[in-house]
C-alpha positions as CSV (number, residue, x, y, z in Angstrom):
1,X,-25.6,-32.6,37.2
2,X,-22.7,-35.2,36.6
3,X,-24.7,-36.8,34.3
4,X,-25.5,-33.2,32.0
5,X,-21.7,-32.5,32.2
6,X,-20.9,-36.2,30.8
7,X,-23.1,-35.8,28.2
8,X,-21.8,-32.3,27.0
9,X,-18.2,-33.7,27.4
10,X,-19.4,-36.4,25.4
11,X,-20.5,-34.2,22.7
12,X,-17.7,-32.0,22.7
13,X,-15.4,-35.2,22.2
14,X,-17.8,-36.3,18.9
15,X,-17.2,-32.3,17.8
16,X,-13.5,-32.4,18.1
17,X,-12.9,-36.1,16.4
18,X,-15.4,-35.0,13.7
19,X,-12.9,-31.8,13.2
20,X,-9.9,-33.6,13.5
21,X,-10.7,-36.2,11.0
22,X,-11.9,-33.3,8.9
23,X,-9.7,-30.8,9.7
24,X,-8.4,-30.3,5.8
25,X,-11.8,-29.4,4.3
26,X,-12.6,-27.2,7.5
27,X,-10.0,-25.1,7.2
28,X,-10.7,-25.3,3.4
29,X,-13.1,-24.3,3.8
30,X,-12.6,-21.1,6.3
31,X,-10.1,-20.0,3.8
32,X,-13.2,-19.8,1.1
33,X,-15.1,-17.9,3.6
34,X,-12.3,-15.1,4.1
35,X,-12.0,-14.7,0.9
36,X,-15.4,-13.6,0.5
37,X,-15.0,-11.8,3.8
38,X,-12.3,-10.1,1.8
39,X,-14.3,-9.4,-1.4
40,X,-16.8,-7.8,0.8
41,X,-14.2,-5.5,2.1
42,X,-12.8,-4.4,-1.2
43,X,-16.4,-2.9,-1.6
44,X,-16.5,-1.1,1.2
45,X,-12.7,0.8,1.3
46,X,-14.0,2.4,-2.2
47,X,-16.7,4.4,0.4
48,X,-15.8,4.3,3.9
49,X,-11.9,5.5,3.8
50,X,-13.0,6.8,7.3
51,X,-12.8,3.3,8.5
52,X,-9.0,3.2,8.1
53,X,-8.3,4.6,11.8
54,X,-9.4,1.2,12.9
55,X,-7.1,-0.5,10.4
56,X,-4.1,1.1,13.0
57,X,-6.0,-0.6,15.9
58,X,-6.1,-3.7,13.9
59,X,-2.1,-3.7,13.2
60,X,-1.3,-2.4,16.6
61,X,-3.6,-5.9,18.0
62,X,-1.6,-8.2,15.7
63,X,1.4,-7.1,16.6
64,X,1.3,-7.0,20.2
65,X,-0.2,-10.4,20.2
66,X,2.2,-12.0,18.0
67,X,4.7,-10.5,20.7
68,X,3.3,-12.4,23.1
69,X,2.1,-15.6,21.9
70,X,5.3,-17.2,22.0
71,X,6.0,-15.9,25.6
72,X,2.3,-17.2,26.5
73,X,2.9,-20.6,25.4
74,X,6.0,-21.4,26.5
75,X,4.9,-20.5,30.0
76,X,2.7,-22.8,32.4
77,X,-0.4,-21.2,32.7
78,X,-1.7,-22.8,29.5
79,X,-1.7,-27.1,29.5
80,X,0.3,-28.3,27.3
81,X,-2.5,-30.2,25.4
82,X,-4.2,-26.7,25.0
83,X,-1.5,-24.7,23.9
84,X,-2.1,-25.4,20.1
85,X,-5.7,-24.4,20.5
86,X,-4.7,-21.5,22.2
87,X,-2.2,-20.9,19.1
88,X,-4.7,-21.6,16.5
89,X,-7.4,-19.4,18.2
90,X,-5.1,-16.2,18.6
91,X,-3.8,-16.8,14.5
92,X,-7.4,-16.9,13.6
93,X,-7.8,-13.7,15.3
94,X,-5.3,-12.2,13.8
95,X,-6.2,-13.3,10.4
96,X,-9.9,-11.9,10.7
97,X,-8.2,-8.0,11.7
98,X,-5.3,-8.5,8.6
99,X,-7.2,-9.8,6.0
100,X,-10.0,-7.5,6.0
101,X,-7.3,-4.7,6.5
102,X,-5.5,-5.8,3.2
103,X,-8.4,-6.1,1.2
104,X,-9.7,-2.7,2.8
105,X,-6.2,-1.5,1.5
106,X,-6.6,-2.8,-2.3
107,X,-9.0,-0.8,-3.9
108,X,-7.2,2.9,-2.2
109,X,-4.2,2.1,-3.3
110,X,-5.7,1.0,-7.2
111,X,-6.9,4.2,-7.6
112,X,-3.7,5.6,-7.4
113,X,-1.5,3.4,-8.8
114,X,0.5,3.6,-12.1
115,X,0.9,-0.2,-13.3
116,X,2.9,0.8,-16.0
117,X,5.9,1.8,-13.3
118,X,8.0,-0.1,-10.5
119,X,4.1,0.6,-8.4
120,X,3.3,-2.9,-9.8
121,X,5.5,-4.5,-7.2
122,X,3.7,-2.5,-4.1
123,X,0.6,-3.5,-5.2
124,X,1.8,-7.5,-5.9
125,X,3.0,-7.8,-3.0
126,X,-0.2,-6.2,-1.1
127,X,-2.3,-8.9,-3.0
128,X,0.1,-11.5,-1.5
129,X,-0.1,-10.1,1.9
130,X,-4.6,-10.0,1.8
131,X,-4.2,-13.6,0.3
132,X,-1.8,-14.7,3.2
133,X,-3.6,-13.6,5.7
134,X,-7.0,-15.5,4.0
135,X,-5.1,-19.2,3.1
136,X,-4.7,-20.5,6.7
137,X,-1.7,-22.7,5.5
138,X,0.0,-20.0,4.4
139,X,-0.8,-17.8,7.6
140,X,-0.2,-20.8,10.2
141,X,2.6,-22.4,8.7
142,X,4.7,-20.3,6.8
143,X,4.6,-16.8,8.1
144,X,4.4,-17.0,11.8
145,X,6.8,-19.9,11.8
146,X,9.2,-17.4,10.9
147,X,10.0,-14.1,12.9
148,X,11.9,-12.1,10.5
149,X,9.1,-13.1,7.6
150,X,6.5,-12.0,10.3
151,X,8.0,-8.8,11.2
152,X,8.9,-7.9,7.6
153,X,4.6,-9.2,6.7
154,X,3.5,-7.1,9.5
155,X,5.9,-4.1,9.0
156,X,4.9,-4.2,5.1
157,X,0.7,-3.4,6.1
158,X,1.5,-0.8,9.3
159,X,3.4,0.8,6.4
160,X,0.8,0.6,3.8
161,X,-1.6,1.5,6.7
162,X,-0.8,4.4,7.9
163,X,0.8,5.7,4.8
164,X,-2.8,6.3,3.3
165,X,-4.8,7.0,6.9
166,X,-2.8,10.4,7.3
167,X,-3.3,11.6,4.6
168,X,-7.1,10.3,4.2
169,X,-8.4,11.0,7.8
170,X,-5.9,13.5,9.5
171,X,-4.9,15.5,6.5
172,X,-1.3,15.0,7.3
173,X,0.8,14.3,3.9
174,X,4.2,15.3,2.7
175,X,7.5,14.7,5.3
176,X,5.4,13.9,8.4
177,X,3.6,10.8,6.3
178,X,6.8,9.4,5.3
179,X,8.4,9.7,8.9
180,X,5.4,8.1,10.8
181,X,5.3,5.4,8.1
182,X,8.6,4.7,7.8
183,X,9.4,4.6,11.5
184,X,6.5,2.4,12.4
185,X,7.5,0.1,10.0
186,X,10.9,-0.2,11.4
187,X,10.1,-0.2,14.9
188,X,7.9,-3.5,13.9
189,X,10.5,-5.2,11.9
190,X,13.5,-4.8,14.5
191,X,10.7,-6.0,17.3
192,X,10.9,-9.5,15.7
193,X,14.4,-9.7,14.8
194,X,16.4,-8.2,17.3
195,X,18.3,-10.7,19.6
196,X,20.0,-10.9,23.0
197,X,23.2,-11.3,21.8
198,X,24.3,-14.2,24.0
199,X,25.1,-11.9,27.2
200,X,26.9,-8.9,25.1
201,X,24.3,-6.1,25.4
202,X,26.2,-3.9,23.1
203,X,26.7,-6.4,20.6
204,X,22.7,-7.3,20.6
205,X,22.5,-3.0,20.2
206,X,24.7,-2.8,17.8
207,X,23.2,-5.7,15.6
208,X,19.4,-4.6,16.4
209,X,20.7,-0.2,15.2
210,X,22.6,-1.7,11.9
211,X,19.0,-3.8,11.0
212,X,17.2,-0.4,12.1
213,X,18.8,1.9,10.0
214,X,19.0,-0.6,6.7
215,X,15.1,-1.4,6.9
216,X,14.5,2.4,7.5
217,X,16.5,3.7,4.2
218,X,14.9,0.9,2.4
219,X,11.7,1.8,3.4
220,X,12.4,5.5,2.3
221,X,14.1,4.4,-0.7
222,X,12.0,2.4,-1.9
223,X,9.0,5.4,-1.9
224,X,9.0,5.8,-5.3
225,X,7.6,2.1,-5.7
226,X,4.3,3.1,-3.4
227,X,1.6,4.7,-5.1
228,X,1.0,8.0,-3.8
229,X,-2.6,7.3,-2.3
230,X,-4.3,8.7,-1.8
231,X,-3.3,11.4,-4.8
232,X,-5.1,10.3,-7.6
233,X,-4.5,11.6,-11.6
234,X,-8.0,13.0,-13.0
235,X,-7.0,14.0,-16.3
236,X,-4.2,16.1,-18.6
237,X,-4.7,18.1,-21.4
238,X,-2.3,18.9,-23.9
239,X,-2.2,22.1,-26.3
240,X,0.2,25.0,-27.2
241,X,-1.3,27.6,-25.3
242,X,-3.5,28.1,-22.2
243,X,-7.2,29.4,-22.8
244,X,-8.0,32.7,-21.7
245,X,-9.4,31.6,-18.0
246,X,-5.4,30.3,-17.4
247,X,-7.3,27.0,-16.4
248,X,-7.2,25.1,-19.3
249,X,-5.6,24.5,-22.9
250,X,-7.2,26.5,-26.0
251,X,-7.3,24.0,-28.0
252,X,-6.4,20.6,-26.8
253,X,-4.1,18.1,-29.2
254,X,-4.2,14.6,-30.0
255,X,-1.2,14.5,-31.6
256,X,2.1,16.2,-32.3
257,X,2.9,17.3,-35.8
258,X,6.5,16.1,-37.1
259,X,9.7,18.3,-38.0
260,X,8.9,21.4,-36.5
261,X,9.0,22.5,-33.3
262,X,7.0,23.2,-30.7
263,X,5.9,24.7,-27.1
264,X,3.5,22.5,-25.2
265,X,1.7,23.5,-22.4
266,X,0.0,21.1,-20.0
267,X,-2.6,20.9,-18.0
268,X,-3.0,17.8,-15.0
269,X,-5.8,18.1,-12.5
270,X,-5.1,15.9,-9.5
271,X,-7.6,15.1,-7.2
272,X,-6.8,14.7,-3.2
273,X,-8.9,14.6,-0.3
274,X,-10.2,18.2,1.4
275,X,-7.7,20.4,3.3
276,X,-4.8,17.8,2.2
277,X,-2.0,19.7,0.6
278,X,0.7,18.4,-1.1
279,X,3.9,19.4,-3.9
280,X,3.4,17.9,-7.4
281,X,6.3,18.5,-10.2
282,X,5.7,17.6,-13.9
283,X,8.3,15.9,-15.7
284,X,8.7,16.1,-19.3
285,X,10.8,13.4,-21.8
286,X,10.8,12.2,-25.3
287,X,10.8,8.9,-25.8
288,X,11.6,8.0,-22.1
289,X,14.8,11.0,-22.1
290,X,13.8,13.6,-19.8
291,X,13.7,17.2,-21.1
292,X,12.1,19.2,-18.8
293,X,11.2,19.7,-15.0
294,X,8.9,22.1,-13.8
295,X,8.9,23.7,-10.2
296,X,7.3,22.2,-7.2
297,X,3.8,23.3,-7.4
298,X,1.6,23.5,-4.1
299,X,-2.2,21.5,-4.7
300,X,-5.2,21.8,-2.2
301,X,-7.4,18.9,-2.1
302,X,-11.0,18.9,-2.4
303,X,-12.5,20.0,-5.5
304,X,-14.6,17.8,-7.3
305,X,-12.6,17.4,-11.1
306,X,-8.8,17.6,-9.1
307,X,-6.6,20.3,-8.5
308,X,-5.6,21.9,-11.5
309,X,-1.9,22.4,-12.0
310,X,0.4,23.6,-15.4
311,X,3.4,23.4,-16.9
312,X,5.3,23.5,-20.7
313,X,7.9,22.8,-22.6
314,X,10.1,23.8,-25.6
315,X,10.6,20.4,-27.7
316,X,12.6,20.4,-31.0
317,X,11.5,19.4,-34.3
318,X,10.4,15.5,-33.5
319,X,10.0,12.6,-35.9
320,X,7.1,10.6,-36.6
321,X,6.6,7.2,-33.9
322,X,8.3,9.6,-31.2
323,X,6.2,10.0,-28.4
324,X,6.2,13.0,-25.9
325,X,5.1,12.2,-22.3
326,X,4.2,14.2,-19.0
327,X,4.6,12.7,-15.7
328,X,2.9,14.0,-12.4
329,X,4.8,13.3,-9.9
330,X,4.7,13.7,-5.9
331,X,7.7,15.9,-4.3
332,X,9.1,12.5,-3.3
333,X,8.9,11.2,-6.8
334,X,6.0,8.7,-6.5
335,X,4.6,9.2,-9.6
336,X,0.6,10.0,-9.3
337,X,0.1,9.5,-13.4
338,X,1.2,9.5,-17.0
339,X,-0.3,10.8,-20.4
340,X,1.1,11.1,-23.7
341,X,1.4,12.2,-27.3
342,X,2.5,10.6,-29.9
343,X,4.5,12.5,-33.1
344,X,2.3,11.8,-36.5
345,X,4.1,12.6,-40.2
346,X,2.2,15.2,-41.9
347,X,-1.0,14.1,-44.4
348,X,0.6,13.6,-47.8
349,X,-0.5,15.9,-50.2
């Protein structure tokens, strides 16, 4: 028996000088591999959206573990010569739930967003997040080296998280979404930062309620940078009147005629899933002035070309190269999508 557990020690030594004098290309190579793990994941958010309830398991598991991992290794139940195993095994855990959670996240969020608007930096900085948690430098090193760049990592995905599962799996948009989002994110964040305060309690409370408060009114500040997934722009139609069913233009335009003027009616269908209801508005400008603002209109997901939703506006005699533009946006002003028209001169006789 001595002699069976010699030899498997002895081949468990071999395995972890082989990895150690290899240890770059391994992990190279790991970080290859979860990127295709990632890709693979990007294919399936586009048809299993029902999957995202796991994704809040997923955050909930790297954020009490990365709670506890410093407490774990600083006491003595781990060896000391073990404790950056243990480390490395509970980061590559972590890494397997958050990247295929980002990547999951990518392609919902796509759908929605408007790249032409301030949505570009949401969805840069979700790519950065799915490519963090797959380069194991980056992960190991870099982010959980630092608490507050931890907390603000992990804070970022519960909030992209759960502001898509509510409305995806639970039917639950609007107020409540940006609440549970919003707070979730916060109650992350402060986890990592807050601080003792050296003996003064109320200090330590006072410091940890200021951080609170700042990263929840930037969080619900910044909404208008998220796209509104998962609210998604099918098309719009332009005209100057409605047909006779109310549900779409007569006659739809592809342009605008120059110096004389005009009513335009519009008509955006935005699609959302079953039973989810939500307040658009459409907002009207000429050449990036706004002109007009229609009412908050209620939409009811489920139908097949998007909820079907209208509005016009009285526009003034306009000059050729102008360009007249609708925006859809969410009650919240995340803006779902944009079309346009642009004003031609008349033919010349």
């Amino acid at each position: 028996m001595r002699e069976i557990v010699a030899k498997l020690q002895e081949r468990l030594g071999r395995l972890q000088r082989l990895a150690e004098r290899h240890e770059r290309l391994f992990w190279a190579l790991h970080s290859v591999w979860a990127l295709g793990w990632g890709a693979v994941f990007v294919a399936v958010g586009q048809n299993r959206p029902a999957l995202l309830r796991w994704g809040l398991v997923s955050v909930g598991a790297v954020w009490l573990t990365s709670l506890a991992l410093p407490a774990l290794l600083a006491g003595s139940r781990i060896p000391e010569e073990r404790k950056g195993a243990a480390r490395r095994l509970v980061l590559w855990g972590q890494k397997w739930l958050l990247q295929g959670l980002a990547f999951f996240l990518l392609p919902l969020y796509h759908r929605s967003a408007t790249y032409s608007s301030s949505q570009v930096v949401f969805m840069a900085l979700l790519a950065a997040a799915a490519l963090a948690a797959t380069i194991d430098v980056v992960y190991d090193e870099v982010v959980t080296r630092k608490r507050p760049l931890l907390g603000a990592f992990l804070a970022f995905v519960a909030f992209a998280t759960v502001n898509v599962t509510l409305p995806m799996v639970w039917r639950v948009g609007g107020l409540w979404n940006l609440v549970a989002s919003g707070v979730l994110a916060t109650a992350i964040f402060v986890s990592f930062v807050a601080t003792r305060g050296d003996g003064r309690p109320a200090r330590a409370a006072l410091r940890t309620a200021l951080v609170a408060l700042f990263f929840l009114a930037l969080v619900t500040l910044g909404r208008p940078a998220v796209p509104p997934a998962p609210l998604r722009l099918m098309s719009v139609r332009f005209g100057t009147s409605l047909a006779e069913n109310g549900r779409d233009v007569a006659s739809p335009l592809a342009a605008l005629p120059a110096g004389v003027p005009v009513r335009l009616v519009a008509v955006a269908a935005v699609q959302a899933p079953a039973d989810l209801q939500e307040g658009v508005r459409h907002v009207w400008s000429v050449d990036g002035r706004q002109v007009s603002e229609s009412r908050l209109i209620e939409i009811t997901g489920g139908r097949g070309r998007g909820f079907r939703s209208r509005s016009g506006a009285s526009l003034p005699a306009l000059r050729p190269g102008q360009r007249v533009r609708l925006e859809v946006e969410t009650a919240r002003g995340q803006i779902i999508g944009r079309a346009g028209l642009r004003v031609q001169a008349p033919p010349a006789p």
